[in-house]
C-alpha positions as CSV (number, residue, x, y, z in Angstrom):
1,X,1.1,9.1,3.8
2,X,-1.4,6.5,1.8
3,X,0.3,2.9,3.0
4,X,-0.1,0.3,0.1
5,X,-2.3,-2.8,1.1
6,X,0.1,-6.2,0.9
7,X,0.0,-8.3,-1.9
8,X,-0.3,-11.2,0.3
9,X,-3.4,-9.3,1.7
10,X,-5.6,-9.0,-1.5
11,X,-6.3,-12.4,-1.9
12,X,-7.7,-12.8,1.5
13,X,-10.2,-9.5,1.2
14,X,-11.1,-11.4,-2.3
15,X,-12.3,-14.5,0.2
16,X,-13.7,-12.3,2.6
17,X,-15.8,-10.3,0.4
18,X,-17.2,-13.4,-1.7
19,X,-18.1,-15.1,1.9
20,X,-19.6,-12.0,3.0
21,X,-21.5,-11.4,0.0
22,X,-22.2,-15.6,0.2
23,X,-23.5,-15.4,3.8
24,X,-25.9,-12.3,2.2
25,X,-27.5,-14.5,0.1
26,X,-28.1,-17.2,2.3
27,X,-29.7,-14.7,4.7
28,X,-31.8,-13.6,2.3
29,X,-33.0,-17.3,1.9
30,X,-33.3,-18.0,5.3
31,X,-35.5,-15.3,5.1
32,X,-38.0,-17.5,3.7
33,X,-41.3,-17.7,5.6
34,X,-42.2,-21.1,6.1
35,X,-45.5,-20.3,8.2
36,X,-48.3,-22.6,10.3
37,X,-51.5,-21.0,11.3
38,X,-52.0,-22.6,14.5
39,X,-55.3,-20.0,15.8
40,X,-56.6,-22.8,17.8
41,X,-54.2,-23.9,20.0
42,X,-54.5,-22.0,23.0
43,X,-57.8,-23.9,23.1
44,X,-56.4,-27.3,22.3
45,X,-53.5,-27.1,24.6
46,X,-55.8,-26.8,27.4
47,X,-56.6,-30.6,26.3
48,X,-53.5,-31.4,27.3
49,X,-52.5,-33.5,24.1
50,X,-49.0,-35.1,24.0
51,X,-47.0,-34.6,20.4
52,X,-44.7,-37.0,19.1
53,X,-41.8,-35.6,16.3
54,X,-40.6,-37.0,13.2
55,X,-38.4,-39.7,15.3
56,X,-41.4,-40.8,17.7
57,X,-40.2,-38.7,20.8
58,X,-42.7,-36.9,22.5
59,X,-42.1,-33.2,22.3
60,X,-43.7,-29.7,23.2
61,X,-45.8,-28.6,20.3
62,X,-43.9,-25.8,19.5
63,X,-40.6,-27.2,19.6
64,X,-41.6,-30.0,17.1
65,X,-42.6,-27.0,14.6
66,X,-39.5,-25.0,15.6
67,X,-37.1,-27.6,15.0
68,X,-38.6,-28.4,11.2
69,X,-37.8,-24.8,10.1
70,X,-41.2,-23.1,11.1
71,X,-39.7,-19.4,11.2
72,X,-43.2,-17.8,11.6
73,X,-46.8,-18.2,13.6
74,X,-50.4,-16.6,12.1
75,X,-53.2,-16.3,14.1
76,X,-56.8,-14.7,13.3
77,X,-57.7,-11.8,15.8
78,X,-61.7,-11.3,16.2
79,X,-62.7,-8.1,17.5
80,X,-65.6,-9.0,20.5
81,X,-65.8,-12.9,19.9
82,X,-68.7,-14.8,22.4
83,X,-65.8,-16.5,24.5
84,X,-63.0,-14.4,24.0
85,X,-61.2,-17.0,21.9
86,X,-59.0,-15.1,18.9
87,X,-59.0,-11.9,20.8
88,X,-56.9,-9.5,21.6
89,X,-56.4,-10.6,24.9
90,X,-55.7,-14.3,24.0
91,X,-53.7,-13.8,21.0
92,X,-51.6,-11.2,22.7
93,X,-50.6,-13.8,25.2
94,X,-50.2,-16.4,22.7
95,X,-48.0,-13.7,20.6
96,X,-45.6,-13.4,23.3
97,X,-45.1,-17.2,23.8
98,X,-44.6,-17.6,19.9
99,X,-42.0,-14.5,20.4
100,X,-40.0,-16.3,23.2
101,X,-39.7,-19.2,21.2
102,X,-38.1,-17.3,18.6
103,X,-40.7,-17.3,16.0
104,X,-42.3,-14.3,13.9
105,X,-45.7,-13.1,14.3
106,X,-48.5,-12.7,11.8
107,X,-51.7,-11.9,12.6
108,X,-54.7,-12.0,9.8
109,X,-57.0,-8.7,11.2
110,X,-60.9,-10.3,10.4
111,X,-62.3,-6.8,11.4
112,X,-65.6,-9.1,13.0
113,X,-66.5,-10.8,15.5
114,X,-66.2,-14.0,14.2
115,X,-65.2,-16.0,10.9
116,X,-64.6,-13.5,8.0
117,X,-64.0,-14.9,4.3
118,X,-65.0,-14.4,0.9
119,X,-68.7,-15.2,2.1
120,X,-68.9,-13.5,5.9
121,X,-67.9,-10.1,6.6
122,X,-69.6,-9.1,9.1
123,X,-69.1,-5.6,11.1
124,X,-68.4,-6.1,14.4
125,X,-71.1,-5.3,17.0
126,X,-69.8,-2.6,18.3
127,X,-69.5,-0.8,15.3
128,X,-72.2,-1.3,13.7
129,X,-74.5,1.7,12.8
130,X,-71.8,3.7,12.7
131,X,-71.2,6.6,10.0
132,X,-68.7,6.3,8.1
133,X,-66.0,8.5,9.2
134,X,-66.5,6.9,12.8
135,X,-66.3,3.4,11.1
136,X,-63.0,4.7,9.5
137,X,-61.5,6.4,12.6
138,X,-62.5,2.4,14.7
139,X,-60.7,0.7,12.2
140,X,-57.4,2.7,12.8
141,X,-57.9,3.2,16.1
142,X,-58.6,-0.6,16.3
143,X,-55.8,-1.7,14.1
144,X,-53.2,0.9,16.2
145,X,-54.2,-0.6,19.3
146,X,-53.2,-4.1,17.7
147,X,-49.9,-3.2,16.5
148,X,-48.9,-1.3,20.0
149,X,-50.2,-3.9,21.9
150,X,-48.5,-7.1,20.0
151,X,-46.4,-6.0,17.8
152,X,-46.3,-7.8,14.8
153,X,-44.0,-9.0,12.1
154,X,-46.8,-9.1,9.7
155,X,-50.1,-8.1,9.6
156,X,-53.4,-8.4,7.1
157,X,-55.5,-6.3,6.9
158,X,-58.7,-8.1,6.6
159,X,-58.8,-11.7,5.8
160,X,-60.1,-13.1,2.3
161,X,-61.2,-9.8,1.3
162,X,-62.7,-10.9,-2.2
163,X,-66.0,-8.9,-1.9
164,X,-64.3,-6.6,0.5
165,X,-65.2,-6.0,4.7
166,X,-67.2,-4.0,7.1
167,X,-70.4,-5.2,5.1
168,X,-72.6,-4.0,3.9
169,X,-70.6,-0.1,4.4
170,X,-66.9,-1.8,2.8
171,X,-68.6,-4.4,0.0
172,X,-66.5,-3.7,-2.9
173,X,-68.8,-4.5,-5.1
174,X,-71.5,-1.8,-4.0
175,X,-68.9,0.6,-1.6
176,X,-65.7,-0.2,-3.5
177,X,-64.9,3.7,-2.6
178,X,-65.8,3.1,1.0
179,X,-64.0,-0.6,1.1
180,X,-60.1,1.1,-0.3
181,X,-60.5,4.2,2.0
182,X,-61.0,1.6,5.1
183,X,-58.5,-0.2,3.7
184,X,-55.8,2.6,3.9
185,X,-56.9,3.4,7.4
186,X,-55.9,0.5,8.4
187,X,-53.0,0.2,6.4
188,X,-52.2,4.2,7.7
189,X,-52.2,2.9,11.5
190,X,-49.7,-0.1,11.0
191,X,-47.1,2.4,8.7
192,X,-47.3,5.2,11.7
193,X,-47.4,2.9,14.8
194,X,-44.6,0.6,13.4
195,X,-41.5,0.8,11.8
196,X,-40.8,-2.8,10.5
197,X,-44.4,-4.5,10.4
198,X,-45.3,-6.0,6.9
199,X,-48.5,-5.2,5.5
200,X,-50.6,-7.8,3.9
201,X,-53.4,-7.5,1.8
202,X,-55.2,-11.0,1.2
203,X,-57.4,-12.6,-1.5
204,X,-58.8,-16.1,-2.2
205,X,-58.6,-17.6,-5.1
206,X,-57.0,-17.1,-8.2
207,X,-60.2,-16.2,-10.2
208,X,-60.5,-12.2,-10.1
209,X,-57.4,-12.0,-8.0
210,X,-55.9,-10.0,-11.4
211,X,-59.2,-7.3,-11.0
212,X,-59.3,-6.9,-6.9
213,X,-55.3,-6.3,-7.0
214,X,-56.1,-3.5,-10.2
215,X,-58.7,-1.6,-7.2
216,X,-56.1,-1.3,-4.7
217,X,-53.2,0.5,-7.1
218,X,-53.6,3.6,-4.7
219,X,-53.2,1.8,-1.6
220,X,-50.2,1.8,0.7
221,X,-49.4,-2.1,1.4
222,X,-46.2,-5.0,1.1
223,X,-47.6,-8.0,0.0
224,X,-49.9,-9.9,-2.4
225,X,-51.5,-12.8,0.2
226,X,-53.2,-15.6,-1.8
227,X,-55.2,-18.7,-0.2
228,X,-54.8,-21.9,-2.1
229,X,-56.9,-24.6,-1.4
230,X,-58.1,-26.9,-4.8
231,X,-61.9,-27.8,-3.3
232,X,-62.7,-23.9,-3.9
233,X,-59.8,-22.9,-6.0
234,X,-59.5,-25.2,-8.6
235,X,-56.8,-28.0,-9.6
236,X,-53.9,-26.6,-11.5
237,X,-51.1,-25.6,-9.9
238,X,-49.7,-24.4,-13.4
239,X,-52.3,-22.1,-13.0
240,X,-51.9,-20.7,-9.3
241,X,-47.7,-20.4,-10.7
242,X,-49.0,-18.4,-13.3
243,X,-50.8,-16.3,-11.2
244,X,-48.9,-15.5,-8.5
245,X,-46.0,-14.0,-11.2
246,X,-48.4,-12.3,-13.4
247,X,-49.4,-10.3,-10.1
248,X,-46.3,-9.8,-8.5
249,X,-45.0,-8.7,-11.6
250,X,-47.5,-6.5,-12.3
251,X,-48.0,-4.5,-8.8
252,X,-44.1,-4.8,-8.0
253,X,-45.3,-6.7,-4.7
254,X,-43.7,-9.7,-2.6
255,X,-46.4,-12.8,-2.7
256,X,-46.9,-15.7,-0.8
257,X,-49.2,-18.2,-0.5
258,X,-51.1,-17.1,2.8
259,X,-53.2,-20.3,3.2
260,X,-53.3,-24.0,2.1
261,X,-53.6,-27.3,3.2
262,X,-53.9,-31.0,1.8
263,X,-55.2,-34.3,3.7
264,X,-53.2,-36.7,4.7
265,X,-56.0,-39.2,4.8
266,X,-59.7,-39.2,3.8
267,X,-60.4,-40.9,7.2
268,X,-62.0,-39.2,10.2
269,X,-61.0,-39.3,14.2
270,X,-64.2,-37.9,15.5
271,X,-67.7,-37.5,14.3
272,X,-67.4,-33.6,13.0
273,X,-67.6,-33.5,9.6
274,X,-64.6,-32.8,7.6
275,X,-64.3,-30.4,5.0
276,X,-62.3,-32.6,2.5
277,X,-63.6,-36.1,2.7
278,X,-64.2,-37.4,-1.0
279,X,-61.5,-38.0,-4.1
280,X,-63.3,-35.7,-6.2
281,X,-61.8,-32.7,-4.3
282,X,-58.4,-33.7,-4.7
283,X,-55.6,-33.7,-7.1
284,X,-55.6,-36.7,-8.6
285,X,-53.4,-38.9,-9.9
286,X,-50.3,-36.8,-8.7
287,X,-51.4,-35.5,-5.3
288,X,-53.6,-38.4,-3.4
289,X,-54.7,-38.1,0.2
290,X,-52.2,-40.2,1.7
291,X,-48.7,-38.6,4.2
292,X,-46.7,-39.2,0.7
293,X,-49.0,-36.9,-1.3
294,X,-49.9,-34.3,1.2
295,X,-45.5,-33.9,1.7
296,X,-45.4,-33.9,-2.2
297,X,-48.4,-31.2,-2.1
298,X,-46.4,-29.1,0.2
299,X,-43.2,-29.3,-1.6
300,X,-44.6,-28.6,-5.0
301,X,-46.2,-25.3,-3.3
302,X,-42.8,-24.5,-1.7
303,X,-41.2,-25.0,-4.9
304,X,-43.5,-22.9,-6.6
305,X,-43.4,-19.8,-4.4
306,X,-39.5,-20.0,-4.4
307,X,-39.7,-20.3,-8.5
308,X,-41.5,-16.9,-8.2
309,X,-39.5,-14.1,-8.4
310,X,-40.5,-12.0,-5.6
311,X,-42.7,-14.9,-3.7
312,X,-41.3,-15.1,-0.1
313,X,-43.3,-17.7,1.5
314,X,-46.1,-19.7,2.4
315,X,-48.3,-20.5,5.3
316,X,-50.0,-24.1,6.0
317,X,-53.5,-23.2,7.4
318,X,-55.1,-25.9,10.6
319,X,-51.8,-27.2,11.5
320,X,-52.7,-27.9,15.1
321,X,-56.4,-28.8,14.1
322,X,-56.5,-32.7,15.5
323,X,-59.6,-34.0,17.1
324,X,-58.8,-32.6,20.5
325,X,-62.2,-33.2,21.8
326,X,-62.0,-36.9,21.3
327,X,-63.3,-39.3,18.8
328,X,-66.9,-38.8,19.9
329,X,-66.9,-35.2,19.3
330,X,-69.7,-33.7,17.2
331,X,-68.3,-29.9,17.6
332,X,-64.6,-30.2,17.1
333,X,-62.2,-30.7,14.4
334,X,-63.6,-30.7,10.5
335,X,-59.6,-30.4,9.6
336,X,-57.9,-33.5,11.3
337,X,-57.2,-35.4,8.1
338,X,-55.2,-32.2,7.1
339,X,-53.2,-31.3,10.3
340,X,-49.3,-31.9,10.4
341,X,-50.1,-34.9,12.6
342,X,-51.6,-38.4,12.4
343,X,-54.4,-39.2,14.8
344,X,-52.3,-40.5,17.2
345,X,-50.6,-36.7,17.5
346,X,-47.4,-38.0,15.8
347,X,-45.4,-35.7,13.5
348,X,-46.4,-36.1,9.7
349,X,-43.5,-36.7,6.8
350,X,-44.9,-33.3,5.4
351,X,-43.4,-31.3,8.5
352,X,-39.8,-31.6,7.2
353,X,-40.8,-29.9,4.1
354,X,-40.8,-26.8,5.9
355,X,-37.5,-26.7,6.4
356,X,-35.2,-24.3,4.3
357,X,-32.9,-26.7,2.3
């Protein structure tokens, strides 16, 4: 016998299906990645520093970024770096620490032994010489052994890869062949070794982003990864929002902004040179280097990647990157004017941007 639901009773299923379908959406905003690349702490820590938060208490590190809506961690993994720094064994530590303190992992793959951008990719020592089938076969083998060992959320498969990796075999411009079939090796290890990690593929820039997504059409991957920074990327934001829904539209991808930054200050706290140190490389009138126009930096770029249809985040690059050495260091910090906090280690106004309201 079918039994007749209650009137009384279809009026409350109403309110349970609209909260239900309410608490959906809201997951699927929390779901936001509001991200910090933070590669250097492990190194800084050992400095013992002490951290103040947005109210002047002095906090752990992490629980100052946790507790401003910092969902997710990036770190750069070197393959055979000098002093281990960024490698496996280090950021496979570090990963579990982020892990137990509830954050997501992303890890940018540089494929070398050191720095890899637009202008340095350089094969790793151990691999160099190799043919290219035993190139191809390290670079899954490599980027298995990653994802088994640490387990990503997300992962990139090569970091800035505007001219491509594994020079001079992966150069897109003379091996583009070469560069998309290591490409989809790597890519091939992270979709058979893991069920939920997110693939990235990541390009700086906006200039020729349009071209370098067109090469990649046949390759297997999740997301369109951008850096923003206006010293090398130029100063329209109107542009950049232009951008970033022309290619999402057009490759049917999820986007974020994978790196940026803005100073604070154009003031130094040790005697490294800073990357951003003049007005000419800022966004002036609207964005000066001051704690007010880094936050409003921030939020426009927040605003920006949630305007977008499919963008799903963004990721501040140097977060951590004070002068840890001390204000006499030569060899430290060329970032500390655009870290999430002042040079006394106090939490910045910008910090409660990333939170998801």
């Amino acid at each position: 016998m079918i039994k007749k639901t209650p009137q009384i009773l279809i009026p409350l299923l109403i309110f349970f299906i609209a909260c239900n379908k309410e608490n959906k959406e809201v997951g699927v905003k929390q779901d936001f990645i509001s991200a910090v690349d933070i590669s250097q702490y492990p190194a800084i820590s050992g400095t013992n520093p002490r951290f103040k938060d947005l109210n002047g208490n002095q906090k752990e590190f992490l629980a100052i970024l946790k507790e401003n809506g910092i969902n997710t961690i990036r770190l750069k993994l070197w393959v055979n770096p000098s002093n281990q720094q960024s490698g496996i064994n280090e950021v496979k530590q570090f990963a579990q620490t982020l892990k137990s303190n509830g954050f997501k992992t992303w890890l940018t793959l540089h494929y070398s032994d050191t720095w890899a951008d637009p202008g340095n990719q350089k094969t790793p020592a151990i691999w160099q010489g190799l043919t290219f089938a035993s190139l191809k076969d390290s670079v899954y083998n490599y980027t298995k052994k990653v994802v088994k060992e640490i387990n990503p959320d997300f992962i990139q498969i090569g970091n800035e890869v505007n001219a491509g990796f594994l020079h001079p075999v992966g150069n897109i411009t003379t091996n583009q062949a070469n560069f998309i079939n290591l490409i989809k090796a790597g890519c091939l290890a992270v979709r058979e070794n893991s069920t939920h990690c997110k693939i990235i593929l990541h390009f700086a820039g906006i200039q020729d982003a349009s071209w370098f997504y067109n090469q990649l059409t046949s390759v297997d991957y999740d997301i369109i990864g951008l850096s923003y920074y206006p010293l090398w990327h130029g100063k329209s934001l109107t542009e950049l929002k232009t951008k970033m829904l022309e290619l999402s539209e057009a490759h049917h991808k999820d986007i974020l902004i994978a790196e940026t930054a803005y100073p604070f200050t154009l003031d130094w706290n040790d005697w490294t040179n800073n990357i951003v140190g003049q007005n000419n490389q800022l966004i002036l009138p609207d964005y000066p280097a001051t704690t007010d126009g880094q936050r409003k930096f921030i939020r426009e770029i927040k605003s920006m990647v949630k305007g977008t249809p499919k963008g799903i985040g963004f990721c501040y690059w140097g977060a951590e990157l004070i002068a840890w050495k001390g204000n006499q260091s030569t060899n430290a910090s060329p970032w500390e004017n655009q870290a999430l906090f002042d040079f006394n280690n106090n939490a910045l106004p910008v910090l409660a941007e990333f939170r998801n309201e």
